[in-house]
C-alpha positions as CSV (number, residue, x, y, z in Angstrom):
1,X,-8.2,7.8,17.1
2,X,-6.7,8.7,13.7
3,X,-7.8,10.8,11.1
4,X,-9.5,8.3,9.2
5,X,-11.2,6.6,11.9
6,X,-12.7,9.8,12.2
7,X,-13.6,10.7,8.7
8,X,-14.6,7.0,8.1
9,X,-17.2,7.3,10.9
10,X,-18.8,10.2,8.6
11,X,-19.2,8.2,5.8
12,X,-22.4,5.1,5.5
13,X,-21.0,1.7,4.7
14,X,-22.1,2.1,0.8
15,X,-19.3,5.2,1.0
16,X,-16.4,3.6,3.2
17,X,-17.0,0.5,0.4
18,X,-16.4,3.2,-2.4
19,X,-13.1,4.7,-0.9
20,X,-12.2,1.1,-0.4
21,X,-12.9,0.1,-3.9
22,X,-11.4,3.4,-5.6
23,X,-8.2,2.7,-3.8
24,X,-8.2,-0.9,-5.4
25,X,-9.2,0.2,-8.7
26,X,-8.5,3.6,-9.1
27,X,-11.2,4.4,-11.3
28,X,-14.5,6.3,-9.2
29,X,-17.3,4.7,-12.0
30,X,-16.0,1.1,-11.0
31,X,-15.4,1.8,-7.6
32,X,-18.9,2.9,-7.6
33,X,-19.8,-0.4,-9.3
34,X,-17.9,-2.4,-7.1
35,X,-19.7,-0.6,-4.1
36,X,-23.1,-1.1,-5.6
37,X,-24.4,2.4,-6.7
38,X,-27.2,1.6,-9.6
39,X,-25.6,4.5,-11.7
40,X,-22.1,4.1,-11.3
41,X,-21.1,6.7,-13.6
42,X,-22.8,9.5,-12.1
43,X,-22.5,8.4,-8.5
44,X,-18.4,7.6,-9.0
45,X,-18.0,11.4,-10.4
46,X,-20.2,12.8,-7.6
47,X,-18.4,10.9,-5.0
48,X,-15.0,11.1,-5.8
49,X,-15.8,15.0,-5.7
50,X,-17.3,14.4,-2.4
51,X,-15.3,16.6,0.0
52,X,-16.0,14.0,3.1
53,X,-14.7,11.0,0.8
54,X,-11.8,13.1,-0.6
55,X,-10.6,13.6,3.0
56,X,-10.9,10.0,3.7
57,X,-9.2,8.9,0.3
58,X,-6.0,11.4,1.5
59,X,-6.0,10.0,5.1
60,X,-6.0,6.0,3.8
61,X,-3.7,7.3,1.6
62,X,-1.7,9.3,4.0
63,X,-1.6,5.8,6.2
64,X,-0.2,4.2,4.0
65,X,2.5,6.3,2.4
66,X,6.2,5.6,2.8
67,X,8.2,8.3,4.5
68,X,11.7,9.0,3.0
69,X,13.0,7.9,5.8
70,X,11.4,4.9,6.1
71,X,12.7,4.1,1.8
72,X,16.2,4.7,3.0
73,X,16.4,2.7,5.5
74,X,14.6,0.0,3.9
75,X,17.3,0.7,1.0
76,X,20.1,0.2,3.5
77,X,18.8,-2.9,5.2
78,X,19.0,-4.3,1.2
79,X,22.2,-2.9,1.2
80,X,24.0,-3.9,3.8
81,X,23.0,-7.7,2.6
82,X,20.9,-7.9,6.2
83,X,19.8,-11.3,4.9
84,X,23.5,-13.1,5.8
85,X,22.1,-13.4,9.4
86,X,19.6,-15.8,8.3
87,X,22.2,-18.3,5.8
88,X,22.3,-21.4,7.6
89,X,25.6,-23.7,8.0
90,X,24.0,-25.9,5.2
91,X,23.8,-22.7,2.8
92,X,20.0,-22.5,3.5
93,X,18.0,-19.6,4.5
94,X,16.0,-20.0,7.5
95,X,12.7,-18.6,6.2
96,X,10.7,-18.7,9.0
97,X,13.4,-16.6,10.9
98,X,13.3,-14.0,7.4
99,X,9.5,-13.6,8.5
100,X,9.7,-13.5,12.3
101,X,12.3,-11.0,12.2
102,X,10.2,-8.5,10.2
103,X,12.7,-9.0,7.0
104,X,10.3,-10.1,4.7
105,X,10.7,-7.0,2.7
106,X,14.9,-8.5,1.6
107,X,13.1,-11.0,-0.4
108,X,12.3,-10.6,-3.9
109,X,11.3,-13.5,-5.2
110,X,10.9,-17.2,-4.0
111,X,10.4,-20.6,-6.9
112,X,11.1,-24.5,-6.9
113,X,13.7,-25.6,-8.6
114,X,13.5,-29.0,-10.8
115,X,14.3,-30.8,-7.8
116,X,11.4,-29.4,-5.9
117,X,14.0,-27.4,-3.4
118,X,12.6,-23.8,-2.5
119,X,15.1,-20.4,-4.0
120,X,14.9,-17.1,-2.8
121,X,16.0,-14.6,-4.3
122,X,17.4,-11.4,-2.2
123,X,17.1,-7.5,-3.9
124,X,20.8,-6.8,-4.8
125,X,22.7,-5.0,-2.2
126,X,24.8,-3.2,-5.3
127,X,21.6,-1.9,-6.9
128,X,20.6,-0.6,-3.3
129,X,23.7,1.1,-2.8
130,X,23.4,3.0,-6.1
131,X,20.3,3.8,-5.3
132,X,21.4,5.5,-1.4
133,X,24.3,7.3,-3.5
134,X,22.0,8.6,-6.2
135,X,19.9,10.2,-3.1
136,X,22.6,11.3,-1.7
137,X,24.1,12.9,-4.7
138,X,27.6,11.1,-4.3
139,X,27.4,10.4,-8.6
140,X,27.2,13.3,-10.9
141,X,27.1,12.1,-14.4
142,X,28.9,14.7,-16.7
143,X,27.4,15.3,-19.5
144,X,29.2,16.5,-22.1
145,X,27.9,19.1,-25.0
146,X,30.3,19.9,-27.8
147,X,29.1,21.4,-31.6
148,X,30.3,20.1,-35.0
149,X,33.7,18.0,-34.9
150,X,34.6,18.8,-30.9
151,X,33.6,22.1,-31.5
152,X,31.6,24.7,-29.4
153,X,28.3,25.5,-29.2
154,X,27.3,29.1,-29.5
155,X,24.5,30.3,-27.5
156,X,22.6,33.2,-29.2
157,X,20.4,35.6,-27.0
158,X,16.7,34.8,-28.4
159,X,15.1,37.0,-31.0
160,X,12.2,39.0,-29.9
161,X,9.4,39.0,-33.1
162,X,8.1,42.5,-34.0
163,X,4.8,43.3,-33.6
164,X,2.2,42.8,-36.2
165,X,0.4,40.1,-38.9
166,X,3.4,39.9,-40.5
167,X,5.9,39.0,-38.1
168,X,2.9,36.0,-36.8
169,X,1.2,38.2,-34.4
170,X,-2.4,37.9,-36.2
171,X,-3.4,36.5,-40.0
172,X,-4.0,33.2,-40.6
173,X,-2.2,32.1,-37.4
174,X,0.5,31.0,-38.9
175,X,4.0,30.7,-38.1
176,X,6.4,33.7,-39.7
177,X,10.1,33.0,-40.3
178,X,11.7,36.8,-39.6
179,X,13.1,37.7,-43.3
């Protein structure tokens, strides 16, 4: 049984509705709302403090977080343009094959045209590849810092302030330009 089973089993319906709400929402005083607490803005601040409901908020949260793993390889499946499998002779996509095979996730968007024919839309495989390089670090960008005219920049140690009201250590609080 996982962690949140576990926590969730702690927690009275009126509180698993709460954490269910907040993690719709996140806001505690309309979670609490949305739960049915009469004061929701004492009882969304109380609960969300809660350490039973905090631990149950991490582990829903912890279910459902993507591992970095799980990005990249989502990243290369966009990348290598996995969706070719599913182009029919016609030039058509065989949508229900999309779903079936768990491949859902290549789509990003689906309309009518004007003659009422269905378009998907795949993620761009170019934009996942930039993506996998920036992660792997195969760009640098150089950035390039120059002064005045192609010049050089000088870097000057910084200047320690003496000690005192007149150097901005106390008076009116003040900054003090050293004379």
């Amino acid at each position: 049984m996982g962690g949140s089973q576990l926590t969730a089993r702690r927690l009275n319906a009126k509180r698993q509705a709460f954490v269910a709400e907040y993690l719709r929402c996140w806001n505690a005083s309309e979670a609490a709302r949305r739960a049915g607490y009469r004061h929701p803005m004492q009882y969304g601040s109380y609960l969300i403090n809660l350490e039973v409901v905090a631990q149950e908020i991490r582990a829903r949260l912890a279910e459902k977080a993507m591992s970095a793993d799980e990005v990249l390889t989502l990243l290369a499946e966009q990348a290598r343009a996995e969706y070719a499998q599913y182009l029919t002779d016609d030039g058509k996509i065989d949508l229900q094959a999309v779903i079936d095979d768990g491949k859902a996730h290549l789509i990003k968007s689906m309309k009518r045209d004007r003659g009422g024919n269905l378009v998907v839309e795949f993620y761009d495989a170019q934009a996942a590849l930039a993506l996998i390089g920036r992660h792997l670090k195969l760009f640098t960008d150089n950035v390039n810092h120059s002064g005045a005219v192609g010049g050089v920049i000088a870097v000057l140690p910084a200047m320690e302030a003496p000690d005192g009201p007149a150097a901005g250590g106390g008076g009116d609080g003040g900054d003090v330009a050293p004379a």
